[in-house]
VMD Tcl script that draws the C-alpha trace (Angstrom):
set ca {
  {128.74 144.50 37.22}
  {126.04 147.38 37.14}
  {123.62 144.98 35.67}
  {124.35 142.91 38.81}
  {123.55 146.19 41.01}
  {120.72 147.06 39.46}
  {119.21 143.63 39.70}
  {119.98 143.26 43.56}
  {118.47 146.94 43.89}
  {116.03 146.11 42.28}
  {115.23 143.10 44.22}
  {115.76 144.77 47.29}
  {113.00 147.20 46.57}
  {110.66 144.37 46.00}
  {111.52 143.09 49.26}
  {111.39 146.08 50.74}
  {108.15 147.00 49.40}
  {107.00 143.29 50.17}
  {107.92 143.74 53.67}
  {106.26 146.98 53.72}
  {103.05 145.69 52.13}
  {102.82 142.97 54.81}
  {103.24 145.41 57.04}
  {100.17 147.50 56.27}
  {98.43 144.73 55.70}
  {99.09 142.95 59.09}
  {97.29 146.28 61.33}
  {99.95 145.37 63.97}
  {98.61 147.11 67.51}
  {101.26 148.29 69.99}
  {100.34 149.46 73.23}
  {102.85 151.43 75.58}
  {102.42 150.19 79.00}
  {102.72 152.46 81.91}
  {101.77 152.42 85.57}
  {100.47 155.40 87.65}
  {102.68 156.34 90.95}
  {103.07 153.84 93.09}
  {100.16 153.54 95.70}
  {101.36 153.05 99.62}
  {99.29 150.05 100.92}
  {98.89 148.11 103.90}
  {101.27 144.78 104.61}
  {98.07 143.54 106.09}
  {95.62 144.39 103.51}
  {93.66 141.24 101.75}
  {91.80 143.79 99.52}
  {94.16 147.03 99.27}
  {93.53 149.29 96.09}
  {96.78 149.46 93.90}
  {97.71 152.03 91.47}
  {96.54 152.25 87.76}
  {97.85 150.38 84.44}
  {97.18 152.48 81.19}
  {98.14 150.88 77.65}
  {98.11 153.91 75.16}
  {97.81 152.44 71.61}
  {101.17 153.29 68.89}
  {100.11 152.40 66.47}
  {96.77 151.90 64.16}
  {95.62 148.90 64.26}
  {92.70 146.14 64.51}
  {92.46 143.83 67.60}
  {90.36 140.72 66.39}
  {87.62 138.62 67.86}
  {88.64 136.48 70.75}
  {92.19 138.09 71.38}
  {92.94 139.03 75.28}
  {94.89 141.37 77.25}
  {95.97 140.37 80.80}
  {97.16 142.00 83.97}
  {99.02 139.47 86.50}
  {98.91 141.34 89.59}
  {100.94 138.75 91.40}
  {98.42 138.22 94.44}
  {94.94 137.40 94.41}
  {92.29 140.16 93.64}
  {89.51 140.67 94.80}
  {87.19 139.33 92.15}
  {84.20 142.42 92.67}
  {87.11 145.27 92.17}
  {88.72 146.92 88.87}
  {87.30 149.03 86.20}
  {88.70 149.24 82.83}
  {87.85 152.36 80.84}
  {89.08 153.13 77.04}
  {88.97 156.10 74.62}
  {88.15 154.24 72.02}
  {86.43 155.87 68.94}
  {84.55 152.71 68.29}
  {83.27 152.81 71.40}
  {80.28 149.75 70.89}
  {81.86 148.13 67.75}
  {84.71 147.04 70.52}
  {82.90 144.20 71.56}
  {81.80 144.90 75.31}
  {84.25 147.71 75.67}
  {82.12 150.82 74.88}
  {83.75 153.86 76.62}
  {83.53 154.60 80.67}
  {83.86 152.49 83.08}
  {83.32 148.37 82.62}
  {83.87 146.73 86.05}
  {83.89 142.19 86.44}
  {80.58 142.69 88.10}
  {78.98 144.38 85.39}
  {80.01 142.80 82.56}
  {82.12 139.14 83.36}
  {82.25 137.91 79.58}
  {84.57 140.68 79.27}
  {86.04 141.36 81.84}
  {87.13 138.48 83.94}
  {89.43 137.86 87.42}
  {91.02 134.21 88.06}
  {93.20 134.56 90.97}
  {96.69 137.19 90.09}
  {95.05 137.73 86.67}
  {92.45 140.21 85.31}
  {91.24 139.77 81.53}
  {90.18 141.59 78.61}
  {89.08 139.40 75.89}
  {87.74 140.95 72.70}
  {84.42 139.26 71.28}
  {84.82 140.67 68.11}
  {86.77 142.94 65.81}
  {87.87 146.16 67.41}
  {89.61 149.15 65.73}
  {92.55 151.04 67.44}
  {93.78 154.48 66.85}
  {97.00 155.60 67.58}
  {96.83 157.58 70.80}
  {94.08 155.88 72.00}
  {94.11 153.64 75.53}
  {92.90 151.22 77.89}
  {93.10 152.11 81.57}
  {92.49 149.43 84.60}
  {92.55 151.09 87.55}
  {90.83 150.30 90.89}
  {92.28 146.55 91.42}
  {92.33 145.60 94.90}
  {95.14 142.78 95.74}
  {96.10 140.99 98.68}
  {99.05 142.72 99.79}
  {100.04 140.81 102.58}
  {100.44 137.99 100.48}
  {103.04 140.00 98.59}
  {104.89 140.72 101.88}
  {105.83 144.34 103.72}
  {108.65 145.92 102.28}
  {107.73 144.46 98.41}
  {106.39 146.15 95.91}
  {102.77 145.44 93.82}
  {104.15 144.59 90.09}
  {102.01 144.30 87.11}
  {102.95 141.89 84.08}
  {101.10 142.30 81.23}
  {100.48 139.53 78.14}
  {98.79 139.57 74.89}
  {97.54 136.39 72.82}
  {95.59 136.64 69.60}
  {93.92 133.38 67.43}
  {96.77 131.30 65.57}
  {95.54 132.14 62.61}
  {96.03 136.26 63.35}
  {99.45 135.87 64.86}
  {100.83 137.16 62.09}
  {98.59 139.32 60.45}
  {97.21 141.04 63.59}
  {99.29 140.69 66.63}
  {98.74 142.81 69.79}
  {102.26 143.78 71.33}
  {103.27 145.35 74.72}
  {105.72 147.92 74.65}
  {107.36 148.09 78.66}
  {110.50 150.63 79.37}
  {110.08 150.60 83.63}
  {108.73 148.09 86.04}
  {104.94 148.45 86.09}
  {104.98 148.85 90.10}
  {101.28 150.03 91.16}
  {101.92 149.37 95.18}
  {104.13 149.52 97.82}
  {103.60 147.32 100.49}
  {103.97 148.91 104.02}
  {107.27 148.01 105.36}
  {106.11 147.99 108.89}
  {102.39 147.30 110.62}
  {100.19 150.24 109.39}
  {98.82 151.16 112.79}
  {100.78 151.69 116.05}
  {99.19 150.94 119.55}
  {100.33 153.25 122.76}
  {98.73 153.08 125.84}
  {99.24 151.20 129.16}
  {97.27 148.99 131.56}
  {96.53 149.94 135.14}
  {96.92 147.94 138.13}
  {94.14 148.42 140.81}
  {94.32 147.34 144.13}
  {91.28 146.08 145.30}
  {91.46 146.39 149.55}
  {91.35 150.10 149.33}
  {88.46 151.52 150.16}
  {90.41 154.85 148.56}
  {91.11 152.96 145.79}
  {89.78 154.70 142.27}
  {88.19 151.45 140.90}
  {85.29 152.14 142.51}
  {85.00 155.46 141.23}
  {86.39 155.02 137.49}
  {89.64 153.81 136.41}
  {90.47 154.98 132.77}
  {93.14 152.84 130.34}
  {93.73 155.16 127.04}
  {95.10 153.46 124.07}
  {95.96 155.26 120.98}
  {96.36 154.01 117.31}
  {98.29 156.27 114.93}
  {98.03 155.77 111.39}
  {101.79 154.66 110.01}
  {101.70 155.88 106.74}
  {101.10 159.13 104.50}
  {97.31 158.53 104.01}
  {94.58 159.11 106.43}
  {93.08 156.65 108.10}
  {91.39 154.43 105.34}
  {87.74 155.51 105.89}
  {84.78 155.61 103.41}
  {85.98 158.89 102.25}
  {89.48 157.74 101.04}
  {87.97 154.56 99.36}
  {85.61 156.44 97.51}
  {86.31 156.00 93.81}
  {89.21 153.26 94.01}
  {85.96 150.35 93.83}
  {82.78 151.34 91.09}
  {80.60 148.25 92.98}
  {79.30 150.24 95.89}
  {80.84 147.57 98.37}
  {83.33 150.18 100.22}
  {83.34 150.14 103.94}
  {84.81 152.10 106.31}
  {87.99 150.66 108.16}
  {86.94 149.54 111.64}
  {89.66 149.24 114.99}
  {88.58 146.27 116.58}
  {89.73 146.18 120.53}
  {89.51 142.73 121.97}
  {89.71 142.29 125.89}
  {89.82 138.92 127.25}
  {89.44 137.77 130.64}
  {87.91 140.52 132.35}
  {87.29 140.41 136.00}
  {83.21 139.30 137.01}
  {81.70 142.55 138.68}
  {83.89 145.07 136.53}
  {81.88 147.73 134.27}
  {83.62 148.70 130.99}
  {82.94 152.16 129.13}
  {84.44 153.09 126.32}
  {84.62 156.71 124.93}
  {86.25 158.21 122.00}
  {89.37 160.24 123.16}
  {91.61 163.59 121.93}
  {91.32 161.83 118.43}
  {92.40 163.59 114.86}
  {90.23 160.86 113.23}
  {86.84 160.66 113.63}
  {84.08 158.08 114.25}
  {81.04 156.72 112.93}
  {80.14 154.13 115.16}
  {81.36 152.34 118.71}
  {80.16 148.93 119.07}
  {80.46 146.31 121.61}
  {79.65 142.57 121.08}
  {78.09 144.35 117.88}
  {75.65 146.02 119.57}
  {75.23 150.06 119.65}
  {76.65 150.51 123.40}
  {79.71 151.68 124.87}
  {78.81 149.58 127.88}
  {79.71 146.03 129.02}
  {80.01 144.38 132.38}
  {81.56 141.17 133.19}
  {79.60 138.14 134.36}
  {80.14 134.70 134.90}
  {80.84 132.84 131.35}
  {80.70 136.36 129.77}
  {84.46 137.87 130.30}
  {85.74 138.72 126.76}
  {84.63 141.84 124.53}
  {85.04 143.36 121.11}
  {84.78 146.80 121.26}
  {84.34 147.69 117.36}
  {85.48 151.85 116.53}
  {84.31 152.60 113.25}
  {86.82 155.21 111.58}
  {84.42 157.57 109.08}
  {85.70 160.65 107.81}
  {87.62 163.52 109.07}
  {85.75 166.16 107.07}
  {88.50 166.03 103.90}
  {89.83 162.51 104.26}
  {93.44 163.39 104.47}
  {95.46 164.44 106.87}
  {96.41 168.31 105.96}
  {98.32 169.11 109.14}
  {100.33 166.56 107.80}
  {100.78 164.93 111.14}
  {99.83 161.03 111.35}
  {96.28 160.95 112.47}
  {94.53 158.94 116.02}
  {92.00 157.46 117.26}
  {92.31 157.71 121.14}
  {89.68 155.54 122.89}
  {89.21 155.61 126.87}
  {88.46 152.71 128.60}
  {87.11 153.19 131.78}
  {86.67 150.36 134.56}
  {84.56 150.26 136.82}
  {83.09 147.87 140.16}
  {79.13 149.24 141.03}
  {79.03 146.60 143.49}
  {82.19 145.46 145.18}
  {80.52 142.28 146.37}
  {79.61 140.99 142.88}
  {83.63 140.90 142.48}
  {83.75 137.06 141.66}
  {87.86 136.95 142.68}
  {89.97 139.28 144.61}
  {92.70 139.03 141.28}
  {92.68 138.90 137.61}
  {94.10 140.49 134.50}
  {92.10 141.63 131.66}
  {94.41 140.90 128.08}
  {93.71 144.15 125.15}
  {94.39 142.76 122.10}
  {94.15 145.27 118.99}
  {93.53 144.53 115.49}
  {92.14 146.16 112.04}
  {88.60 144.70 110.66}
  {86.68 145.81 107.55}
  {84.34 143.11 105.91}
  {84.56 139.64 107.14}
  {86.17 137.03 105.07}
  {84.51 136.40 102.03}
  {82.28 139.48 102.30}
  {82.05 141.33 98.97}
  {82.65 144.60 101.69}
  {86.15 145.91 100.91}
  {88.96 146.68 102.61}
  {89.42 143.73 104.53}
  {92.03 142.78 106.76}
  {93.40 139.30 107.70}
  {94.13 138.15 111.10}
  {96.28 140.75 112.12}
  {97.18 141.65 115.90}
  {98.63 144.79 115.79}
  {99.09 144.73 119.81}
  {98.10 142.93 122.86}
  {98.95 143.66 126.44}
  {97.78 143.86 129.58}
  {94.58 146.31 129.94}
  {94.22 145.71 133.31}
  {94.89 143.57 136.46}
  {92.96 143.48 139.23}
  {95.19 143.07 142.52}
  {93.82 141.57 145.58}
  {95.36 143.68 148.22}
  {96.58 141.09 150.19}
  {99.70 139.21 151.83}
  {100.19 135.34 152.05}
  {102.15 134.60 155.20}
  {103.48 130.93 155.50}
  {104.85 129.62 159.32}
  {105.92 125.93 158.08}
  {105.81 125.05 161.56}
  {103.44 125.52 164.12}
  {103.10 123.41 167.51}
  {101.19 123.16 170.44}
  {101.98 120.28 172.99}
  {98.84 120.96 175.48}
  {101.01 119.85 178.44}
  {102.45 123.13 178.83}
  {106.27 122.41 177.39}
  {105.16 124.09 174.28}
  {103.54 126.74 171.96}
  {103.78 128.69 168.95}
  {103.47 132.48 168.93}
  {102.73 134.55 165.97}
  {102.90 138.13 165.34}
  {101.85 140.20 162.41}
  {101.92 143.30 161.43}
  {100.49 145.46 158.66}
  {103.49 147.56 157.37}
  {101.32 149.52 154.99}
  {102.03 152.68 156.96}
  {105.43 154.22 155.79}
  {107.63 157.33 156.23}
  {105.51 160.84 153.89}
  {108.73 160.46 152.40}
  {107.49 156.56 151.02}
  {104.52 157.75 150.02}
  {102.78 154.38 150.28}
  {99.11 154.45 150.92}
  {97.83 152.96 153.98}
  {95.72 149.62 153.77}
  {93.01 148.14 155.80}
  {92.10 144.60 156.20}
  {91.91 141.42 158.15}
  {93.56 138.93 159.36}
  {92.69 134.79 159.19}
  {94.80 132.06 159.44}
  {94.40 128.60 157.61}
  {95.60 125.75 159.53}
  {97.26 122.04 158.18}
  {98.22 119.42 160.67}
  {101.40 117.30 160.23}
  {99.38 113.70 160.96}
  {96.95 114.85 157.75}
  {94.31 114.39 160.84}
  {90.72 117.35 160.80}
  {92.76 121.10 160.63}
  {91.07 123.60 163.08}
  {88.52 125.73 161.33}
  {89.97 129.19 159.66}
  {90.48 131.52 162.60}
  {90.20 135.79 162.07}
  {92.96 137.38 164.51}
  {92.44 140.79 163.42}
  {89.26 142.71 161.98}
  {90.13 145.82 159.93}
  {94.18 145.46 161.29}
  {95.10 149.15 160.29}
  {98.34 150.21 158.63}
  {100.85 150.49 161.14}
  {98.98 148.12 163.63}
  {100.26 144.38 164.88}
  {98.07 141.58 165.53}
  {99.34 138.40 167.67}
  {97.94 134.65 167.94}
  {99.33 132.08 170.28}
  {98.79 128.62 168.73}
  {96.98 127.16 172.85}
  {94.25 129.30 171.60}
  {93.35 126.57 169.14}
  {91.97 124.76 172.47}
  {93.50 121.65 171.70}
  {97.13 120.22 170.77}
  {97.84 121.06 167.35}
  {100.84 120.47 165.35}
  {101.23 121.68 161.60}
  {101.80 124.46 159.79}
  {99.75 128.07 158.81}
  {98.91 130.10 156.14}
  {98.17 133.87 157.65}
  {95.64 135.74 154.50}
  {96.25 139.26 155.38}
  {93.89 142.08 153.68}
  {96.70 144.40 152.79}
  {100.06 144.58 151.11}
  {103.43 144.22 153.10}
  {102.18 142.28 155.52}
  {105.09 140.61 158.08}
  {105.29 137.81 160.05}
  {107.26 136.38 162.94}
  {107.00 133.22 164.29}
  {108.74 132.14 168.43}
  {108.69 128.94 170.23}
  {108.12 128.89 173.75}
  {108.05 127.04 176.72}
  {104.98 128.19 179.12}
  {106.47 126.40 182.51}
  {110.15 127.71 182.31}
  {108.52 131.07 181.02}
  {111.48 131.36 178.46}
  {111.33 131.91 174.59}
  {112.95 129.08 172.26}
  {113.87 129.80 168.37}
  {111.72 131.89 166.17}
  {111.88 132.61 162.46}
  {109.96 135.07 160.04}
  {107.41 133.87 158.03}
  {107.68 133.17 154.46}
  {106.07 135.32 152.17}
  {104.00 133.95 149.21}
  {102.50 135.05 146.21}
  {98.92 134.19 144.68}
  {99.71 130.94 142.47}
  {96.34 131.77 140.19}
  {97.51 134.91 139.33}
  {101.26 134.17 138.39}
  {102.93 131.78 135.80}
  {104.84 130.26 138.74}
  {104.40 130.59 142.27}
  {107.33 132.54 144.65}
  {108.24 132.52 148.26}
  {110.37 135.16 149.98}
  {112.09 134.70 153.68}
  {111.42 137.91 155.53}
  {109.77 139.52 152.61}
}
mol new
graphics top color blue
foreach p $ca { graphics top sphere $p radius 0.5 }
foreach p [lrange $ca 0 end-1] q [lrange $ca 1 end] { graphics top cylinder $p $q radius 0.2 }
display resetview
């Protein structure tokens, strides 16, 4: 019996000093992998700088020739951003990875980006300490592909030659969840402002004079705006840009002037463009109705916010007519639509942004200050049994305790006849009808017998009609009816009509 123990101890110290001696022999490298904290970024970010990924070495060890490290982001990265750095003691004998920074631009046989994935790969032999690292830090993903309210996760994977497997693997050691981003939950930027609605009639009116529109982005997360100060450092190829606000309006009335100033902003600008050009100035002409107004966000002196209040940028819009009479229509609604910019796609300029409305609504709408009065029917016999008389009257002028501003404006009337047969030419009843005034028409004046209906184009709001058959030889009054009122069908989705309105 004790020879049988001290035979099996006996071989158990050979195994054990076989397994040990393989062991030495087989300069095993273990890296600890560990992520920095978790970097807030923007859900609609294609190039947003994530957090850091540092692999600090436990072990001694040699990595050999051909063997690769890589980092699978899980969303595409930008192929010009990373830098991987080392403390290496070998520093040059590590095959491309001397110490300081090593970016895919500067050296791509080492360092390499396909898609999710950024590579290390080891030409040739490379000596590991324990306590020494590799950091990659700087990697700019597309977060929006990840989603808002997700989190940036890094995966890391080793491979080695067959024939080192076992002799000289390379082994991640992971305790957490490498996350290096969180993905904004909600947009990153808020727009607050609202439109203004002009009325064009009034001579009063403050279009002429300057009508200002304010709309206000405010940052939505923790970090200042993201401005060539913040970016500084997260990218080693020189390609950082500041973010941009790009304001698009649409449709904007022919004749109206646009200026554009920068507001009570906590964030501050470089640049205001318009169509790309270095004016704050645009007026609307004839084929020429939509602009981007372009507010380059710079620096705020320290690039973060230390009141600790989100940050703005307030920009003023202010509309304008120089010449009433170049007005090309009497109504129209100019669309604001806001969105974030910062390199085009494909340009090596980083951040960029995808297609990403943050806002649109209306900026402004022009309002022709004007009533459409309908009389369906309208009729003149010319043998004196019957007529048509129409009254009007500009209601514009209220009670102080209405408050409604008085309105100016004429009067025409558009004429249809029932047989489809030549209408009567367009005929003014009233020239500068003031509020509170009434204008009448009497359909004989036409000249000749006319039966049909009207359309009365007033110059002011709250206009009112009234419509009264009558018979000239009896000298009596027949029915009458009020007019129907109708709204502008170019200006509306769908036409309406109002009795009495």
């Amino acid at each position: 019996m004790k020879r049988f123990q001290k035979a099996l101890f006996a071989l158990t110290a050979v195994v054990l000093l076989g397994w040990m001696g393989a062991s030495t022999a087989s300069a095993q490298t273990q890296f600890l992998a560990s992520p920095s904290q978790a970097r807030p970024v923007r859900s609609e970010g294609l190039t947003e700088a994530v957090g850091s990924v540092v692999l600090s070495a436990q072990s001694t060890g040699v990595i050999v020739a051909t063997s690769t490290i890589s980092f699978n982001f899980g969303a595409a990265i930008e192929a010009t951003s990373g830098s991987v750095t080392n403390s290496f003691a070998g520093g040059v004998a590590c095959a491309g990875l001397p110490p300081g920074p090593l970016t895919p631009v500067a050296n791509p046989a080492n360092v390499t980006v396909n898609g999710n994935v950024l590579t290390i790969t080891f030409s040739a032999a490379c000596g590991v300490d324990n306590g020494e690292s590799i950091s990659v830090t700087g990697v700019r993903v597309n977060a929006g592909a990840i989603g808002a309210g997700n989190n940036v996760t890094v995966s890391i994977s080793s491979q080695v030659p067959p024939a080192s497997a076992a002799t000289n693997p390379v082994s991640i050691i992971q305790f957490v969840a490498l996350t290096v981003a969180t993905v904004q939950a909600a947009p990153s930027t808020a727009v607050s402002g609202g439109s203004k609605i002009l009325l064009l009639c009034d001579s009063a009116s403050t279009l002429l004079t300057g009508q200002a529109v304010t709309l206000t982005v405010t940052e939505n997360f923790n970090q200042a705006f993201l401005s060539l100060f913040d970016e500084t450092g997260l990218n080693n190829n020189g390609n950082v840009v500041a973010m941009g606000i790009t304001f698009s309006l649409v449709g904007i009335p022919v004749g109206v002037k646009l200026d554009v100033t920068l507001g009570a902003s906590t964030a501050s600008l470089a640049t205001v463009l318009v169509n790309g050009g270095a004016t704050a100035t645009f007026t609307s002409k004839a084929g020429q109705q939509d602009v981007d107004i372009t507010a380059t966000v710079d620096t705020d002196g320290s690039g973060t916010n230390t009141t600790g209040d989100p940050e703005k940028l307030v920009l003023v819009f202010t509309f304008t007519v120089p010449d009433k009479a170049l007005l090309q229509t009497t109504e129209g609604t100019a669309t604001a639509k806001i969105s974030l910019t910062g390199g085009s796609a494909g340009s090596t300029a980083v951040p960029r942004f995808g297609a990403n409305t943050q806002s649109s609504r209306d900026a402004l709408k022009l309002i022709a200050c004007a009533s459409y009065l309908i009389f369906p029917w309208v009729a003149y016999t010319a043998d004196g049994n019957l007529d048509t008389g129409i009254a009007i009257s500009n209601t514009s002028a209220d009670p102080a305790i209405i408050g409604t501003r008085g309105q100016t404006g004429d009067v025409t009337l558009y004429f249809w006849t029932a047989d489809g047969s030549t209408a009567p030419a367009p005929l003014k009843i009233a020239t500068a009808l003031a509020a509170g005034k009434s204008a009448t028409f009497v359909a004989s004046q036409i000249g000749k017998a006319y039966t049909g209906y009207v359309i009365a184009v007033c110059g002011f709001q709250m206009g009112h009609g009234l419509a009264a058959f009558l018979s000239p030889k009896v000298g009596v009054f027949g029915a009458s009816y009020l007019a129907l009122n109708a709204t502008n069908p170019r200006t509306v989705v769908a036409g309406a009509e109002a009795l009495g309105q």
